[in-house]
C-alpha positions in Angstrom: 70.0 21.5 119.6 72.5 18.7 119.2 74.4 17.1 122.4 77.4 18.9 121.4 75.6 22.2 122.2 73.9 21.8 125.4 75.9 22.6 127.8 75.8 20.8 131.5 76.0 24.9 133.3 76.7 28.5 132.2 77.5 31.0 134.0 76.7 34.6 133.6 79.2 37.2 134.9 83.1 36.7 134.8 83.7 38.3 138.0 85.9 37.2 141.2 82.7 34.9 142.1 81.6 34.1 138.5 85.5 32.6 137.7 85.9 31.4 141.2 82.8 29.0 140.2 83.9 28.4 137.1 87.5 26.9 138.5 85.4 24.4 141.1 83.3 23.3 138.5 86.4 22.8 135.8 88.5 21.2 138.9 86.0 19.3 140.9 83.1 18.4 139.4 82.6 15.8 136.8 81.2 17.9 134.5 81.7 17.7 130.6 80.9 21.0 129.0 80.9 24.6 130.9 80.2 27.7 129.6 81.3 31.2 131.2 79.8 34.3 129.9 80.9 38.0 130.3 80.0 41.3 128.3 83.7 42.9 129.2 86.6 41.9 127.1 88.0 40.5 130.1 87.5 38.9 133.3 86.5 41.5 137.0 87.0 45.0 135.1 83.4 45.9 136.9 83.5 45.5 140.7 86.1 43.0 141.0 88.4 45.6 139.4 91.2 46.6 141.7 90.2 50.3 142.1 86.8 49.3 142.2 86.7 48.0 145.5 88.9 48.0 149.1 91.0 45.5 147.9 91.2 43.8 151.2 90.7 40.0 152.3 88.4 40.3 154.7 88.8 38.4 157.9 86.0 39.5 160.5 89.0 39.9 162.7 89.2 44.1 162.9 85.5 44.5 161.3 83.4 46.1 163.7 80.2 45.6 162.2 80.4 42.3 162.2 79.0 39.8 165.3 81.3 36.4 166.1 79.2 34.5 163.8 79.2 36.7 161.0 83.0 36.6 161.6 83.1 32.9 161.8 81.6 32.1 158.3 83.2 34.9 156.5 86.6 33.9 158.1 86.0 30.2 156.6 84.9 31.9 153.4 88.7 34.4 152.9 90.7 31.1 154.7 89.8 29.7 151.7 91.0 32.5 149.0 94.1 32.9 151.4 95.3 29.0 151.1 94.6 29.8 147.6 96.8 32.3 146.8 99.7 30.9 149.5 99.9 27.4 147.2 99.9 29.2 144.2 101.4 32.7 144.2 104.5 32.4 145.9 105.6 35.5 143.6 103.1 37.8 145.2 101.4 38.6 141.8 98.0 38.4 143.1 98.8 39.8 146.4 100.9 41.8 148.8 100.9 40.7 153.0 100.7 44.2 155.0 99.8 44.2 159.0 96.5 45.6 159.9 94.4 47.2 163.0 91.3 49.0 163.4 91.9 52.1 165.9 90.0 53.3 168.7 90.1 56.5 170.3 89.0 58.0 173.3 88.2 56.1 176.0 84.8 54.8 175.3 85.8 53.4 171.9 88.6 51.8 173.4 86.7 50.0 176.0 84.3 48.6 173.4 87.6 47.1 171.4 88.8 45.6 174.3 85.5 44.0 175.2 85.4 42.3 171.7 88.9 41.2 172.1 87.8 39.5 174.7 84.6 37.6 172.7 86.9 37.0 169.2 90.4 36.6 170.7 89.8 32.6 170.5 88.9 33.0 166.9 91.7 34.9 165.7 94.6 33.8 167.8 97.2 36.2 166.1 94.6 39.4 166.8 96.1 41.0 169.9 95.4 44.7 171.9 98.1 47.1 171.4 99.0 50.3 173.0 100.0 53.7 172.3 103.8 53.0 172.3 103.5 49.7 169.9 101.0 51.7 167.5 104.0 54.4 167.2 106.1 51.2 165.9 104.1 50.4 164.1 102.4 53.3 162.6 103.8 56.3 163.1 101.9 58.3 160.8 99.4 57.5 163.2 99.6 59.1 166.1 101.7 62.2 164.7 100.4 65.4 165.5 97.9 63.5 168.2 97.2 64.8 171.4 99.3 63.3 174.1 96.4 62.5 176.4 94.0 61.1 173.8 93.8 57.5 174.6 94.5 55.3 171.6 94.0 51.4 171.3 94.5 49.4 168.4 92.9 45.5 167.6 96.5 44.5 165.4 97.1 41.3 163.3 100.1 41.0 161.1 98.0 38.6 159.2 96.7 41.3 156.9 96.4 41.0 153.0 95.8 43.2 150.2 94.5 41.5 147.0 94.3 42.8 143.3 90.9 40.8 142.7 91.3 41.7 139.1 94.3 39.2 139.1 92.9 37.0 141.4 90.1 36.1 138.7 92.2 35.8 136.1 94.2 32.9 138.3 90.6 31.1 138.5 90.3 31.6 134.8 93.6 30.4 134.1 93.5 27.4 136.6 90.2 25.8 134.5 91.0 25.7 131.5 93.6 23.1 131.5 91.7 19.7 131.4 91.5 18.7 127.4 88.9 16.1 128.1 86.1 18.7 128.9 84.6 22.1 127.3 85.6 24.8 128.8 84.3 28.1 126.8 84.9 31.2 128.0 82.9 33.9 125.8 84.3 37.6 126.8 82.7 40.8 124.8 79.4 38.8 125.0 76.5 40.8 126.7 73.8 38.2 128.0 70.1 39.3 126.7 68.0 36.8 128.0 67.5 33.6 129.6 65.0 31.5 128.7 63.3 28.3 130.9 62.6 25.8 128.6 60.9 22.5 129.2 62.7 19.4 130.5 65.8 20.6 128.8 67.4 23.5 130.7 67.6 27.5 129.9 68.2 28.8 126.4 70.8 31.8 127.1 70.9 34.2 124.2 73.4 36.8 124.1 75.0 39.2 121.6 78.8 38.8 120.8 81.5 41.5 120.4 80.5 41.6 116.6 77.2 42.4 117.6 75.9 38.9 116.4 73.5 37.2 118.5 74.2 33.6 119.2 71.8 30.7 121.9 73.6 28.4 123.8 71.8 25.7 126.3 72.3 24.9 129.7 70.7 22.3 132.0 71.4 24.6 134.9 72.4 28.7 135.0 74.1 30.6 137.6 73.9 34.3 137.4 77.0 35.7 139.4 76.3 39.2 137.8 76.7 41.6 140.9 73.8 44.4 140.5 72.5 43.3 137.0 71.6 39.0 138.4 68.4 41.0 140.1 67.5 42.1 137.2 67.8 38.8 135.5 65.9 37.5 138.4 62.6 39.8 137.8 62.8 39.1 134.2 62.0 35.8 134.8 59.7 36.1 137.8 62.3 36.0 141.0 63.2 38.0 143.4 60.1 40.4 142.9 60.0 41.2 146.6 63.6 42.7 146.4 64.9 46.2 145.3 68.4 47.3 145.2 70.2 50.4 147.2 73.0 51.0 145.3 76.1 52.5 147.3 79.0 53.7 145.3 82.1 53.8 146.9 85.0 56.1 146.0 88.2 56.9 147.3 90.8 59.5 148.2 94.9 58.6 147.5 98.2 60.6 149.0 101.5 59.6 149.5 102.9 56.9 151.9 101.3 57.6 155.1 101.2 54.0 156.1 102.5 50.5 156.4 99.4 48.7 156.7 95.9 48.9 157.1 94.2 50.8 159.7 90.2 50.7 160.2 88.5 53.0 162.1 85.3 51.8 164.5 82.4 51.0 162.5 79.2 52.7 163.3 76.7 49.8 164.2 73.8 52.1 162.7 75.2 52.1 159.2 75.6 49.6 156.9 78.5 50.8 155.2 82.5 50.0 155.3 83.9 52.3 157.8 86.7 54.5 156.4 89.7 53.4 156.5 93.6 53.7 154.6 95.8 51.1 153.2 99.1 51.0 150.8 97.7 50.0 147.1 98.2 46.7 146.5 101.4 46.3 145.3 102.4 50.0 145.2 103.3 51.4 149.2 104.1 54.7 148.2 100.6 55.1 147.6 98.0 55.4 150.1 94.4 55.1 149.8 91.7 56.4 151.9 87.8 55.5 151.8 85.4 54.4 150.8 83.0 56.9 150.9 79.4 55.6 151.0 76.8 57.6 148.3 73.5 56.2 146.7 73.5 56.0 142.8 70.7 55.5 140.5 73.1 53.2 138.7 73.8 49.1 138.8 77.5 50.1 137.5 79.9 53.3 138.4 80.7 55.3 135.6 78.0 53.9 133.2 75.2 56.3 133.0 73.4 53.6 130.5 72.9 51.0 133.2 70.1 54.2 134.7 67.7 52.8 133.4 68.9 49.4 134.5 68.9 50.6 137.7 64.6 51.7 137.5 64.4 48.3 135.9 65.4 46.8 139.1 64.6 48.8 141.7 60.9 49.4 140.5 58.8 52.1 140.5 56.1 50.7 142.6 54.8 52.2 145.8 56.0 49.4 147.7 59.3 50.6 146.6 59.1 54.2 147.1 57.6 53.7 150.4 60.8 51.0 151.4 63.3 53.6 150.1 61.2 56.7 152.1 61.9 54.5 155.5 65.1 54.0 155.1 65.8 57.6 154.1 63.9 58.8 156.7 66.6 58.1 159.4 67.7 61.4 159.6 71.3 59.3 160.6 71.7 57.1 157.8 70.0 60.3 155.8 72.5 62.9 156.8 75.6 60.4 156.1 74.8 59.5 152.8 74.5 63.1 152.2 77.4 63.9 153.4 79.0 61.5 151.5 77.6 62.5 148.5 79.5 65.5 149.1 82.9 63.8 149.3 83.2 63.5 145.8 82.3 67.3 145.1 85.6 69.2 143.6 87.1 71.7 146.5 85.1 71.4 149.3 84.7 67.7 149.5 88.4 67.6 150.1 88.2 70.2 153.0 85.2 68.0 154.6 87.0 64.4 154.3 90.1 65.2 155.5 88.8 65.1 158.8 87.9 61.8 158.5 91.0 60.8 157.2 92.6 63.1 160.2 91.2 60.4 162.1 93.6 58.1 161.0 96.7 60.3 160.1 95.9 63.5 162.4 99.4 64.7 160.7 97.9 65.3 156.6 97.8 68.4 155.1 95.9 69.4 152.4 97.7 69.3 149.4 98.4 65.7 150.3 95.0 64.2 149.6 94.0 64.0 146.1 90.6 62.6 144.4 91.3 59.2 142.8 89.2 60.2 139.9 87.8 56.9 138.2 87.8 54.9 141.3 85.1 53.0 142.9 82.5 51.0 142.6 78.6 49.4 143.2 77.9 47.9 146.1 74.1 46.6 145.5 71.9 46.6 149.0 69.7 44.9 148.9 66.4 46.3 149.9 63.3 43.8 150.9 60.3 45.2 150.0 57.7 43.4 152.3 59.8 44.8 155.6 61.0 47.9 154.0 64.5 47.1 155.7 67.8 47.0 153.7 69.0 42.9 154.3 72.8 43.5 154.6 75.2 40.8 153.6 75.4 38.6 150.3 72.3 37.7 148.8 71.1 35.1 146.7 67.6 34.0 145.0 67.3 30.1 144.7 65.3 29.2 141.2 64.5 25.8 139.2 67.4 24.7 138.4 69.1 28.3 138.4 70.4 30.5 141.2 71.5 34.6 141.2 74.2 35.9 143.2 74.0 39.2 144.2 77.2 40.0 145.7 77.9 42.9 148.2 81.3 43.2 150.4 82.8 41.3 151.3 81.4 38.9 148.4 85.0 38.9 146.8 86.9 37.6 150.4 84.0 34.8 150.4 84.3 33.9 146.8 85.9 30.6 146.9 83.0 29.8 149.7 80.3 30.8 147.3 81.8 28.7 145.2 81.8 25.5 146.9 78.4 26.4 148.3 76.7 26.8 144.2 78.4 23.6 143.4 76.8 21.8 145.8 73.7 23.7 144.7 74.5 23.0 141.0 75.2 19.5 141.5 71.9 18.9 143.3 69.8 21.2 140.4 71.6 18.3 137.7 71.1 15.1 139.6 71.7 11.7 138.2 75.4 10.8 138.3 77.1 14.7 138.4 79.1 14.7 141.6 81.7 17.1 143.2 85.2 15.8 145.4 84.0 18.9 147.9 86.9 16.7 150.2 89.7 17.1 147.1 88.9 20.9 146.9 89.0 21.2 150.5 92.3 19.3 150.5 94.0 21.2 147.4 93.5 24.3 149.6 94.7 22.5 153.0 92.0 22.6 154.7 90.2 19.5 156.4 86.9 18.5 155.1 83.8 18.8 157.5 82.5 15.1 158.4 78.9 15.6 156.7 77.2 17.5 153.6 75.3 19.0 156.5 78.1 20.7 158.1 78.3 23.1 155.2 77.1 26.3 155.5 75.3 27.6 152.9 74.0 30.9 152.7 70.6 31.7 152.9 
């Protein structure tokens, strides 16, 4: 192929984290000729959708799952999308700023909140413990119709925000394609086939285009930021083989304005999935939104019954597999929840069962005020390693020659800009020679202060 068509990196997958790459690389690198590659007609309409996901930025700050140093790196990670969006969406477009808390009650689970105040209060300095009376304030929907002698406590931050990552990707996208002396292509409706190693020039990446024509570019270096789908890319070419994927679909439950902000309830250390919680939509505060609910799907994308076999593809049907998934099934805990879960989303009586949980939160809801948000949700891919038979929680990524697959579980979208900065580094090292990133410019352009050394970064394992 000529010089013309060789591109320097393509990516593949046009999600928040695909098009967040996709700006550094336009922005910061010195990089000639991009390519960005994405089977919907648009950028994030799979996970990064905006009823896909939780649509929050998440801090670390009222997650309870997470330890201090969890909630260090991912607070560097969504500082980063937050500087973002305050220098350039003074409109609000992308976002919309609501308080938040997480909520304990009773008198052990307020003990445990006050104990981690204690360890992240230096981290967060606008987190603070409030009481009964300032929760009223605050959130009256709260403790209406609550017992008078239930004790409540609250971990509050009016640094709380509420992000349309659908939007948020199309900002990247716009924001890197403004530079006339380099090739930016962005190829939307093109489905990605295969991807090819081939010797001392790069991967071939064939695809087939929204007229069904198939067309080969070239890339001295690939990054798969395909969610559920980059492990599959990744045994196709002989990574990753030790992996399986759990997928958890999440999906939600909407009712009128019950509150003003976000409130979390205590995570369960045992489970490995988003404790339900309730937030205004986005940019809509009339409209509440409770969830997620956690099931396991057969399926690397909600609501597409052809990615099934996809799915099998991945997963395998080895017996180290079955045997990995049999473990973690076994725990009659995390067993019964996902069941239980699973029978959120049944018509009638999966109402009647997860308004309790959401009685949590609002004690005060009735009924007819809860409503299936039919369509919502998405895939959050486990991932499950088959030589432990243990589910590895957190982002994951698979490191190849000269290519690397994200796969991108929550909060993959609050850390995007971080994953970001982290590939181009990667990238950048893959292409050698004289390709270079101004990591202290893209640290700058977002106001935050460089670290003094390379080595400071911290990239994900």
């Amino acid at each position: 192929m000529s010089e013309q068509q060789v591109y320097d990196v393509a990516i593949v997958g046009g999600g928040v984290c695909g098009t967040a790459l996709l700006y550094c690389l336009s922005n910061y690198t010195n990089l000639q000729r991009i390519a960005l590659i994405e089977k919907e007609e648009d950028v994030a309409l799979v996970n990064s959708q905006k009823t896909s996901n939780s649509q929050t930025l998440h801090f670390g700050d009222i997650e309870t799952n997470y330890t201090l140093e969890k909630a260090e790196r991912v607070n560097r990670g969504a500082s980063l999308v937050k500087q973002y969006l305050l220098n350039g969406d003074p409109e609000q477009v992308v976002y919309s700023k609501y308080h938040k808390m997480v909520l304990a009650v009773g008198a052990e689970q307020s003990q445990k909140l006050r104990d981690r105040y204690e360890v992240f209060k230096q981290l967060f300095p606008d987190l603070r413990i409030i009481d009964r009376e300032e929760i009223s304030r605050v959130e009256p929907k709260v403790l209406e119709g609550r017992p008078e002698d239930e004790e409540v406590t609250a971990l509050f931050t009016s640094e709380g925000y509420t992000i349309d990552f659908h939007k948020l990707s199309q900002s990247f996208l716009a924001n890197s394609i403004q530079d006339d002396a380099k090739a930016v292509d962005v190829m939307l409706g093109t489905t990605v086939t295969r991807i090819e190693r081939i010797k001392d020039e790069g991967y071939q990446v064939t695809s087939k285009g929204p007229d069904g024509s198939s067309k080969t570019i070239t890339a001295k270096a690939v990054a798969v930021t395909a969610g559920a789908h980059s492990l599959l890319f990744a045994k196709s070419m002989g990574y990753g083989l030790d992996y399986a994927l759990l997928s958890v679909a999440g999906s939600f439950y909407l009712a009128p304005e019950l509150l003003n902000g976000k409130v979390y309830t205590v995570q369960l250390k045992k489970l490995p999935f988003a404790a339900i919680h309730g937030d205004p939509e986005v940019h809509d505060v009339s409209q509440t939104r409770f969830g997620p609910t956690a099931k396991v799907l057969p399926m690397l994308e909600r609501h597409r019954y052809k990615t099934v076999i996809e799915y099998f593809q991945t997963a395998g049907l080895s017996i180290a597999a079955f045997l990995s998934f049999f473990k973690i099934l076994s725990d009659w805990e995390v067993l019964s929840y996902i069941i239980l879960n699973a029978i959120y989303d049944i018509p009638w009586i999966g109402k009647r069962l997860f308004i309790k949980k959401v009685r949590q939160i609002v004690p005060s809801i009735t009924l007819d005020q809860l409503t299936y948000a039919k369509g919502y949700g998405g895939v959050r891919p486990q991932i499950v390693n088959l030589n432990t038979q243990q589910l590895e929680l957190g982002e994951a990524k698979i490191m190849g020659d000269r290519i690397l697959f994200n796969i991108t579980p929550s909060p993959g979208a609050s850390t995007c800009l971080k994953n970001a900065e982290d590939d181009t580094i990667r990238l950048m090292e893959f292409l050698g020679g004289d390709y270079k990133f101004d990591r202290a410019r893209f640290l700058k352009d977002l106001g935050i202060e460089a670290e003094s050394s390379k080595a400071d970064v911290q990239l994900s394992a």
